[in-house]
VMD Tcl script that draws the C-alpha trace (Angstrom):
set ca {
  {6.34 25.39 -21.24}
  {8.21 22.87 -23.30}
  {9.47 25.31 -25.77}
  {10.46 27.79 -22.90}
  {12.72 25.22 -20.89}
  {14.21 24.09 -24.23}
  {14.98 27.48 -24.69}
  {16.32 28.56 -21.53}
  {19.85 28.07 -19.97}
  {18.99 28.13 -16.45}
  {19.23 24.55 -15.01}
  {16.17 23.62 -12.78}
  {15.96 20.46 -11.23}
  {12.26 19.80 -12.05}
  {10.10 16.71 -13.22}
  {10.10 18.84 -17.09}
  {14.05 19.44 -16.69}
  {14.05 15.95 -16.24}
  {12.28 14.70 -18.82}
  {13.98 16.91 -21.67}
  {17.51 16.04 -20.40}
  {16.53 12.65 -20.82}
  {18.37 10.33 -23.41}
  {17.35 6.95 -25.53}
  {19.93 4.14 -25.41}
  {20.69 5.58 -28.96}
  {21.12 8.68 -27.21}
  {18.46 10.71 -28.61}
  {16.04 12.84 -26.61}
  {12.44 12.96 -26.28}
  {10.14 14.80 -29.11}
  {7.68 17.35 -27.54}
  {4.79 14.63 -28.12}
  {6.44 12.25 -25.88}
  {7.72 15.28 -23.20}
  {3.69 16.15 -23.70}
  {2.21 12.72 -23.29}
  {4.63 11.53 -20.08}
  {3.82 15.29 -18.22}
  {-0.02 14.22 -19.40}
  {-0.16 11.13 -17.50}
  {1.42 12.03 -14.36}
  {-1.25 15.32 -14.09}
  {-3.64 13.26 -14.75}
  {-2.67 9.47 -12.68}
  {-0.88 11.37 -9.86}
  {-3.22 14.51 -9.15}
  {-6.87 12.58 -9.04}
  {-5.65 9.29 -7.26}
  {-4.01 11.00 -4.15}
  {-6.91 13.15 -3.85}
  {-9.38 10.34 -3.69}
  {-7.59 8.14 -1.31}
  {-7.52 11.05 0.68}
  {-11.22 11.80 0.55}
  {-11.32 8.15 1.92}
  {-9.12 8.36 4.71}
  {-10.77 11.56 6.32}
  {-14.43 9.23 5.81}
  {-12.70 6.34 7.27}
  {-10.84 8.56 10.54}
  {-14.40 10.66 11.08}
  {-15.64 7.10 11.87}
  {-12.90 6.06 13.99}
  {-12.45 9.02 16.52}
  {-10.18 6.81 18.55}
  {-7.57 6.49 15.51}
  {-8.09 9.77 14.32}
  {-7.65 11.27 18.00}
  {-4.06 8.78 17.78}
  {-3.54 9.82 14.69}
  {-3.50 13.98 16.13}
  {-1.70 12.87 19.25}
  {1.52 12.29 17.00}
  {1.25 15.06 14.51}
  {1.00 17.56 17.82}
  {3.63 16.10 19.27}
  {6.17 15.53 16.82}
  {5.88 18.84 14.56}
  {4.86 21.16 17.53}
  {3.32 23.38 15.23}
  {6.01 22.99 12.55}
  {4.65 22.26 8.99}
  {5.67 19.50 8.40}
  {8.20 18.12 6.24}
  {10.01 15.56 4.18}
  {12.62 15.52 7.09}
  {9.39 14.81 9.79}
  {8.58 11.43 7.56}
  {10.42 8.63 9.65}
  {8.84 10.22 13.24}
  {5.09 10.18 11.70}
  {5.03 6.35 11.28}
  {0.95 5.87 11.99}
  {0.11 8.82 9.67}
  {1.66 6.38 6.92}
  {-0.50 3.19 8.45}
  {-3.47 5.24 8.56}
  {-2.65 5.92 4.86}
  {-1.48 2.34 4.02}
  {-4.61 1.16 5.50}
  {-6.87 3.51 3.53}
  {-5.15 2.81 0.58}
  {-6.09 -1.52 1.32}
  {-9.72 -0.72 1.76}
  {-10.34 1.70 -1.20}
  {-7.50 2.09 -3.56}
  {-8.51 4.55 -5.91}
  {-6.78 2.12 -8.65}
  {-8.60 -0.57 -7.70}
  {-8.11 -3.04 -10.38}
  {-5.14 -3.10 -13.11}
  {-5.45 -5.19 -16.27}
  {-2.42 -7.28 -18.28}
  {-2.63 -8.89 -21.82}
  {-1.45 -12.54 -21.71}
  {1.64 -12.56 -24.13}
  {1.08 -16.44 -24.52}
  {-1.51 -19.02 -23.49}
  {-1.07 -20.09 -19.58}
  {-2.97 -22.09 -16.95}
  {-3.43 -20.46 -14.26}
  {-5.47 -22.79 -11.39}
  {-6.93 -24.87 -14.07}
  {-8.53 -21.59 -16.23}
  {-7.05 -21.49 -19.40}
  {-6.05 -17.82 -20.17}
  {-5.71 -18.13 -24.08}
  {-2.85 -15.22 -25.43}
  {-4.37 -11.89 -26.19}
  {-6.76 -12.09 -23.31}
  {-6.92 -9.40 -21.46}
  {-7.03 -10.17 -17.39}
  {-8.37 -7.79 -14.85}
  {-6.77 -8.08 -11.56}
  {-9.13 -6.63 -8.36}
  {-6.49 -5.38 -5.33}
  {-10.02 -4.28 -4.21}
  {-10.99 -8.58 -3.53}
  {-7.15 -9.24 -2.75}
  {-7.19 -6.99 0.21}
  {-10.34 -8.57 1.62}
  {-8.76 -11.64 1.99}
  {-9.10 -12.45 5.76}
  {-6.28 -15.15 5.38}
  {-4.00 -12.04 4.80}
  {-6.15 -9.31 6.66}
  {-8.25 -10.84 9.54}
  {-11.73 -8.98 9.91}
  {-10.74 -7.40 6.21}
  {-13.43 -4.48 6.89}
  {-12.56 -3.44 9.73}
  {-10.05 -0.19 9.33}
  {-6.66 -1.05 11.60}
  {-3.78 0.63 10.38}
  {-1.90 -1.04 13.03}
  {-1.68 -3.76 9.87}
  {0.80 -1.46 8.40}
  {3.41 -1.52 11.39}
  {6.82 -2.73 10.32}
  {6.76 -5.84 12.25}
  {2.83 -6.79 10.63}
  {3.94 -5.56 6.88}
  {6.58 -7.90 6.88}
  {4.56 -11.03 7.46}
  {2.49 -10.16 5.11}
  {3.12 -12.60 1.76}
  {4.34 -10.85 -1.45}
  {1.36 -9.23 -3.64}
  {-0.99 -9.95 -0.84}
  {-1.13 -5.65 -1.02}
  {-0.81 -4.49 -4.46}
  {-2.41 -0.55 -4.09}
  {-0.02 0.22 -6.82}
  {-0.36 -2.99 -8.91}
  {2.76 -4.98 -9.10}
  {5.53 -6.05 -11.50}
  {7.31 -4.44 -13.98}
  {4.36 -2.00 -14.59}
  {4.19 -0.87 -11.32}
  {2.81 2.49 -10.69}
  {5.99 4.46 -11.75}
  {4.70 7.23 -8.82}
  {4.15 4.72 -5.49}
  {6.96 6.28 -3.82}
  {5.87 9.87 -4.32}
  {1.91 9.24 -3.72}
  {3.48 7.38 -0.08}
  {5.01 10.24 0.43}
  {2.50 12.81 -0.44}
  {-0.41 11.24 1.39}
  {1.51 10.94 4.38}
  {2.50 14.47 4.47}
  {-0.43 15.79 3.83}
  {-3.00 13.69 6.42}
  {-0.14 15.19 8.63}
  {-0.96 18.31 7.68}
  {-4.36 18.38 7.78}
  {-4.70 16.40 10.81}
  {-2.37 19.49 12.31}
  {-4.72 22.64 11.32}
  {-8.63 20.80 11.38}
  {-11.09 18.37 12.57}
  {-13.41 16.88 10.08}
  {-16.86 15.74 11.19}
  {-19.30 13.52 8.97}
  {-22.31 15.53 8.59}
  {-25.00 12.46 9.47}
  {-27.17 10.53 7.44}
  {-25.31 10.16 4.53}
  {-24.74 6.96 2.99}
  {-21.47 6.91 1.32}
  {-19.87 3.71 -1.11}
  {-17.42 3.07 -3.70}
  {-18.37 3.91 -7.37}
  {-16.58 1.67 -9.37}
  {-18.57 2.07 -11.94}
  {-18.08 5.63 -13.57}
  {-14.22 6.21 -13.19}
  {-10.71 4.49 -13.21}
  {-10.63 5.49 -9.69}
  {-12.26 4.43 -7.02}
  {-14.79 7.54 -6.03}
  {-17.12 7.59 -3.53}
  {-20.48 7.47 -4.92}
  {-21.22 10.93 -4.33}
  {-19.79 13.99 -2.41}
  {-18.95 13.42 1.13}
  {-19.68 16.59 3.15}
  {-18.04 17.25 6.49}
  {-18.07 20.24 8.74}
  {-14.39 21.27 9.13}
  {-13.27 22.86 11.83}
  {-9.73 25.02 12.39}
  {-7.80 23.69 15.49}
  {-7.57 26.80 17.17}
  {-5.44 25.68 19.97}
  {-2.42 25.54 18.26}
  {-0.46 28.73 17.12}
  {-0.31 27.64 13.44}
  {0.48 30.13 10.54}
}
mol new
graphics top color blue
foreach p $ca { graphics top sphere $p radius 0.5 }
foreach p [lrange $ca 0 end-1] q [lrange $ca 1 end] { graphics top cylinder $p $q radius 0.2 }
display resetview
């Protein structure tokens, strides 16, 4: 695919276009192994994250039929059987709180890790340079200081008014810092149009007696411990292609 858009003298505004059009401060461009390894990592960080915290969003809203009823109520009535799209973002505000609030409880990146560049004290624990420090967002957004009854699933945390009283890194989904997830926008974005969507064309249902947790474990993202089954059902009602 590389050598093809290389190649090629049509102009595509793509994530690869992108990438090859790029230029060092030097004002060289990037090899195929680099083109390779930066196409790599979003496949691989931006493909299996979104898809998890969206496996946990449908457990949390088949437990919550009041939010998930809400969370239909808007989708119905803003897109009125219109797919939805980037344009329908700003008028779907509590499909991006159910999201946010999803993405407190079980973010599928639930801890990120930094190398201490020097020694430092950090609340009387000496952190001696080279050590390697794990940070858990998974403990930080249980903090009932920051999120009162911090199990309980409220999206109505992530309203405007509530987000911005909330103090800085007390929600770090995406870690925080220069090394920020480079794709928080876009997985934002993406999980909120696509609980949108969903929410538009089915109901999920838990199928009972399961007993579902996190996994943290066996992956660098947060799974559930097993495979959650539900019994989906199309939303006939609505005159949807």
């Amino acid at each position: 695919m590389i050598d093809e858009r290389r190649s090629s003298t049509v102009e595509r505004n793509d994530f690869l276009s992108l990438l090859l059009q790029a230029r060092d401060e030097d004002g060289s461009k990037m090899s195929d192994q680099q083109a390779i390894d930066e196409c790599l990592t979003l496949f691989a960080a931006g493909h299996e994250t979104t898809a998890i915290a969206l496996i946990w969003a449908w457990y949390l809203l088949c437990q919550h039929p009041d939010i998930y009823q809400k969370l239909q109520q808007e989708v119905d009535c803003v897109l009125q059987g219109r797919t939805p799209t980037y344009a329908d973002l700003p008028r779907l505000p509590y499909c991006l709180q159910v999201f946010k609030e999803t993405m407190r409880l079980y973010s599928p990146g639930y801890t990120v890790s930094r190398q201490a560049l020097h020694d430092v004290e950090i609340d009387g624990y000496l952190v001696p340079k080279g050590a390697t420090v794990l940070v858990s967002s998974y403990t930080i957004h249980r903090r009932p200081e920051y999120f009162p009854e911090p199990e309980r699933f409220e999206p109505e945390r992530f309203t405007p008014e509530r987000e911005k009283r909330l103090p800085r890194h007390a929600y770090i989904p995406f870690g925080v810092g220069p090394r920020i997830c480079i794709g928080n926008h876009f997985a934002l974005m993406e999980g909120q149009l696509l609980l949108a969507t969903l929410a538009q064309r089915a109901t999920f249902t838990l199928v009972p007696g399961q007993r579902i947790k996190p996994d943290p474990e066996h992956n660098l993202a947060l799974r559930p411990n097993g495979k959650v089954k539900v019994v989906v059902k199309k939303r006939e009602h609505l005159d949807l292609p």
